[in-house]
C-alpha positions in Angstrom: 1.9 -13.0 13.8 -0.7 -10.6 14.8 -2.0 -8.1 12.7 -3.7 -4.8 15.0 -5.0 -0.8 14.5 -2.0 1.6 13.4 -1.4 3.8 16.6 -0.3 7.2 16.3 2.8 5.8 17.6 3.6 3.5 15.4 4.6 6.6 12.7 7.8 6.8 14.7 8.7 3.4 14.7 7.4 3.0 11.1 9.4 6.1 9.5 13.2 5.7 10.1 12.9 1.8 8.7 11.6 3.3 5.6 14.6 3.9 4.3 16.3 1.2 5.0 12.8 -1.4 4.0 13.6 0.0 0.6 17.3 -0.5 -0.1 18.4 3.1 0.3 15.3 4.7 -1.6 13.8 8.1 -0.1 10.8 6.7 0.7 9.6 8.2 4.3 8.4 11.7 2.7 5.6 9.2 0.8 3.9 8.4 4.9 3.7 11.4 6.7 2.3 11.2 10.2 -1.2 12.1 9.6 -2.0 9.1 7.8 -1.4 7.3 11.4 -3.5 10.2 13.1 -6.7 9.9 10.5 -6.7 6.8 9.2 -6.1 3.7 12.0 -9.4 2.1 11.7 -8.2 1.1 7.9 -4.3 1.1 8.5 -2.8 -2.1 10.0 0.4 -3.1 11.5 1.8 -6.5 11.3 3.5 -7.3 14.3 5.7 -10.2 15.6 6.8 -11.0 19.4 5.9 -7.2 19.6 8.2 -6.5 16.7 6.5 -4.5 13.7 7.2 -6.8 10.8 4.6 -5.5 8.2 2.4 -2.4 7.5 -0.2 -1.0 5.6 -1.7 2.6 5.5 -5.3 2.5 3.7 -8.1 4.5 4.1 -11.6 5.1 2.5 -12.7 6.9 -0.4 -14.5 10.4 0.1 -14.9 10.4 -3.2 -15.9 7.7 -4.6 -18.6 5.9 -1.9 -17.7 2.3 -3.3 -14.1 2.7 -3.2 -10.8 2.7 -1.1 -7.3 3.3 -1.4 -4.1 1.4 -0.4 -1.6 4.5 0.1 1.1 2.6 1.7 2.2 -0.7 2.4 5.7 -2.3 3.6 7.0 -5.7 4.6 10.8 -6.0 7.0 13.1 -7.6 4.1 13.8 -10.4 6.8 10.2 -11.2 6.3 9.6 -11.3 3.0 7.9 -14.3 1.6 6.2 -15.6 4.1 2.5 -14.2 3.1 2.5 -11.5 5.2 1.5 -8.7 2.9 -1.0 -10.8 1.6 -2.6 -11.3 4.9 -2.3 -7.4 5.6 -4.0 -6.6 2.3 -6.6 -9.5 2.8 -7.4 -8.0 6.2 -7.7 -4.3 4.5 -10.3 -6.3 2.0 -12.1 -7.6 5.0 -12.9 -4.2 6.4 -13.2 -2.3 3.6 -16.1 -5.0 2.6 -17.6 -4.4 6.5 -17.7 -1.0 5.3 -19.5 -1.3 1.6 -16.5 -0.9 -0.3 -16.4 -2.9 -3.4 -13.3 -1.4 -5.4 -9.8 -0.8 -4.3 -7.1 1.1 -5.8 -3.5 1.7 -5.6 -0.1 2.5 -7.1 3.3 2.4 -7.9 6.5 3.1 -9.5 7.0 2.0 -12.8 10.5 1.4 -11.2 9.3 -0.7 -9.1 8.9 -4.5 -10.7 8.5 -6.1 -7.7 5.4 -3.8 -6.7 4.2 -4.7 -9.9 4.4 -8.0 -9.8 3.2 -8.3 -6.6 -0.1 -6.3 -7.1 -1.2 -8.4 -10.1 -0.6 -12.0 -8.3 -2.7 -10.2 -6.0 -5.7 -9.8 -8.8 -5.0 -6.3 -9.6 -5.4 -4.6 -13.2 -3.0 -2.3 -14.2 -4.9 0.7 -15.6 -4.9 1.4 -19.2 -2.4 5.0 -19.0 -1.3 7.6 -21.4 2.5 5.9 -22.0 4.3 2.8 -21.3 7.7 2.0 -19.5 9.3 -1.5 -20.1 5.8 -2.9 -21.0 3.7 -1.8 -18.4 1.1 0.8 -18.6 2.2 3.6 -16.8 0.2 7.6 -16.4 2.6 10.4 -17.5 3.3 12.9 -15.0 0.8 11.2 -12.3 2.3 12.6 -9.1 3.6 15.7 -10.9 6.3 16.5 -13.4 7.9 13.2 -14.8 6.6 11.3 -11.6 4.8 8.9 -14.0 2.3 6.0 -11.9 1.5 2.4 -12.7 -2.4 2.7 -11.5 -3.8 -0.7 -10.1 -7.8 -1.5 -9.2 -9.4 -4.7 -7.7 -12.8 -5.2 -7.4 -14.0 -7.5 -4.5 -16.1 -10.3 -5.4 
């Protein structure tokens, strides 16, 4: 596996497996094209005998000067399990660290217990919110009316 830069190009190989990467869920709205226009040097794609098996879309924080944000991030179902995402997200830690970033942050569904799971084997703290959903901590109305966000932050060692 080889991991490289997002390419502009890649957005059109990228957004019709969406879809389909998420068992039928509208998902491709969430990665429009400019995030593979302005943000390649902290967006990756994981790539196998030139086949894109793995993504993530990251960039730095304006902001917040210690910070960056994981916008994005998708692994081919067929793939699955085999540390992939990990080695995308650890690769996203390596830059953002080359570029004095300390503290990463991110989000999901509440919907989504896998994401959930996933980011917290991954040493991520869910964010104390407003509400909860099936356990977890979740911020009411987060990406707008009843679009409620499980928050997640690392900080690098």
């Amino acid at each position: 596996m080889k991991i490289r830069l997002v390419e502009e190009s890649d957005y059109y190989i990228i957004s019709p497996l969406i879809n389909d990467w998420w068992n039928g869920r509208q998902m491709s709205s969430m990665l429009p094209k400019l995030f593979f226009d302005h943000f390649k040097n902290t967006s990756f794609i994981a790539e196998e005998e030139g086949k894109i098996i793995g993504f993530l879309i990251g960039f730095l924080s304006q902001s917040h000067l210690n910070e960056a944000y994981i916008h994005f991030v998708g692994v081919h179902p067929e793939y699955r399990g085999k540390e992939i995402g990990r080695q995308l997200y650890n690769h996203f830690f390596d830059v953002i660290r080359q570029n004095g970033r300390d503290t990463i942050r991110c989000i999901t569904s509440p919907i989504n217990k896998g994401s959930i799971a996933y980011h917290t084997k991954m040493g991520f703290k869910i964010e104390q919110g407003d509400k909860e959903f099936d356990n977890v901590s979740v911020h009411a109305n987060y990406d707008g009316v009843d679009q409620d966000r499980v928050l997640f932050v690392k900080h690098l060692a």
